[in-house]
C-alpha angles and dihedrals in degrees: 000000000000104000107079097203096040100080125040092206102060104162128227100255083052096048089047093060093048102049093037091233123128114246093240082060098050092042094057095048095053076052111046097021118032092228098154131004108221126196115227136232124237081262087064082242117140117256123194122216126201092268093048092057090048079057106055096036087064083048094051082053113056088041086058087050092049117261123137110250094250084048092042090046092045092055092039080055092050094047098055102030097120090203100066118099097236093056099081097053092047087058093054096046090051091051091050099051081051094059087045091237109147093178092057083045090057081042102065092040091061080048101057089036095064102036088037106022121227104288096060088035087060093035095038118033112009106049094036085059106043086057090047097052086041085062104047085053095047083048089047086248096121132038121252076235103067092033083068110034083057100050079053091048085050102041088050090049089042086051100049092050085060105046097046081042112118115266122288105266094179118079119242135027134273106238104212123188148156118229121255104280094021116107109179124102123154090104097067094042080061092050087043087058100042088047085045088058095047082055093255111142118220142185114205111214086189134198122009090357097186124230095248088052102056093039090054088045089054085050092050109042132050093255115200086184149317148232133202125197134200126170107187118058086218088062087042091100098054092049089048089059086056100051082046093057095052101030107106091032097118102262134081114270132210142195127178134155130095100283078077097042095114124069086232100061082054092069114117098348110133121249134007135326117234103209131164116038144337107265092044085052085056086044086049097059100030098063082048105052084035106056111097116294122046095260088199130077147169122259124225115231117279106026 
């Protein structure tokens, strides 16, 4: 059997293959986890249906990105929990990138900004939905086209929350940069907007921001803090040198991202780690570049 949606009995040694995960794992996580439930055959052998393997390739997923099995099974449960008020705007968002409308993806944005608020819009159903359509392209399931046409749909929509968001009230700025060799962005444009609505201002520095660039930024600006994000743990070196160069520099500094998933790639960087999700991560530094004192400051030449 090659097609995955065309038998609804798929067994395990086929659905193994498939998934690329070995059977004792699936088999533990049915057990210890319930993902998925599974009917079984006369024989009393598990048979996946189509569903199920939508299951535990979500599942798959969130493992490979670095999330403990009873943390990946709980966020498969919520994502697909049809009951929870977020679900139905990450269908449609999803429909919608499918159709390659970017106007119907910054609608249901609105959408989900007005009836959720932006916290729950980012956490919710942005960011639910941008993983899942990154799956679907890394399994050939989605074209690179659409991949891309929906991050700019996102990135507009993202841009124009922060421009039309209230003044900063907050003095300094939010330095926000990629490490050297990381590209992706669209994270941090999420934390910009949800700082820009709790009246932070920010500056995004952007992809591949070199060491050199964010230390003389620093220099330049009147920095209440700044956050550094990598992605790939082999591109986590590079990131760290940059935390390195601005750490000490009289202002709190943040890193976040999956190249620093594990406790042990934690070890010895400088400042503090912004896990969980995005909203928590603006939370995070807001509490920080808003208690009392400016914690920022601008540095004479020199120092």
């Amino acid at each position: 059997m090659t097609d995955e949606g065309r038998d609804a009995g798929m067994a395990i040694q086929e659905a193994s293959q498939l998934l690329g995960v070995p059977s004792p794992t699936l088999r533990s996580w049915e057990r210890r986890y319930g993902m998925p439930t599974t009917p079984r055959s006369t024989g009393g052998h598990r048979r996946y249906s189509p569903e199920a393997l939508e299951q535990l390739r979500l599942m798959r997923d969130e493992v490979a990105r670095g999330s403990k099995a009873s943390a990946a099974a709980r966020a498969v449960r919520a994502l697909l929990d049809t009951d929870r008020p977020a679900h139905d705007w990450v269908v449609r968002f999803l429909e919608a990138s499918e159709l390659l409308d970017p106007p119907g993806v910054r609608a249901v944005l609105d959408d989900a900004f007005e009836r959720l608020g932006l916290a729950a819009t980012v956490d919710d159903v942005l960011m639910p939905a941008l993983r899942r359509i990154g799956d679907l392209w890394q399994e050939g399931r989605c074209d690179v086209g659409q991949e891309h046409l929906t991050s700019e749909a996102v990135r507009g929509w993202l841009a124009r929350i922060t421009t039309l968001a209230p003044a900063p009230t907050v003095p300094g700025t939010v330095l926000l940069a990629c490490g050297p060799r990381d590209h992706h962005t669209l994270g941090l444009e999420a934390i910009a907007a949800l700082l820009a609505y709790d009246g932070i201002g920010c500056r995004m520095l952007g992809a591949r921001t070199p060491e050199r660039t964010l230390a003389t930024a620093l220099a330049a600006t009147d920095a209440a803090a700044v956050v550094v994000v990598s992605h790939l743990p082999t591109h986590r070196r590079a990131a760290v040198g940059s935390l390195q160069g601005v750490a000490g520099a009289g202002c709190p500094v943040f890193y976040a991202g999956n190249a620093f998933w594990f406790p042990d790639a934690r070890t010895g960087v400088p400042g503090t780690y912004l896990g969980g999700t995005l909203s928590v991560a603006a939370q995070t530094v807001r509490r920080a570049v808003s208690g009392g004192r400016r914690p920022g400051h601008r540095r004479d030449e020199g120092s």
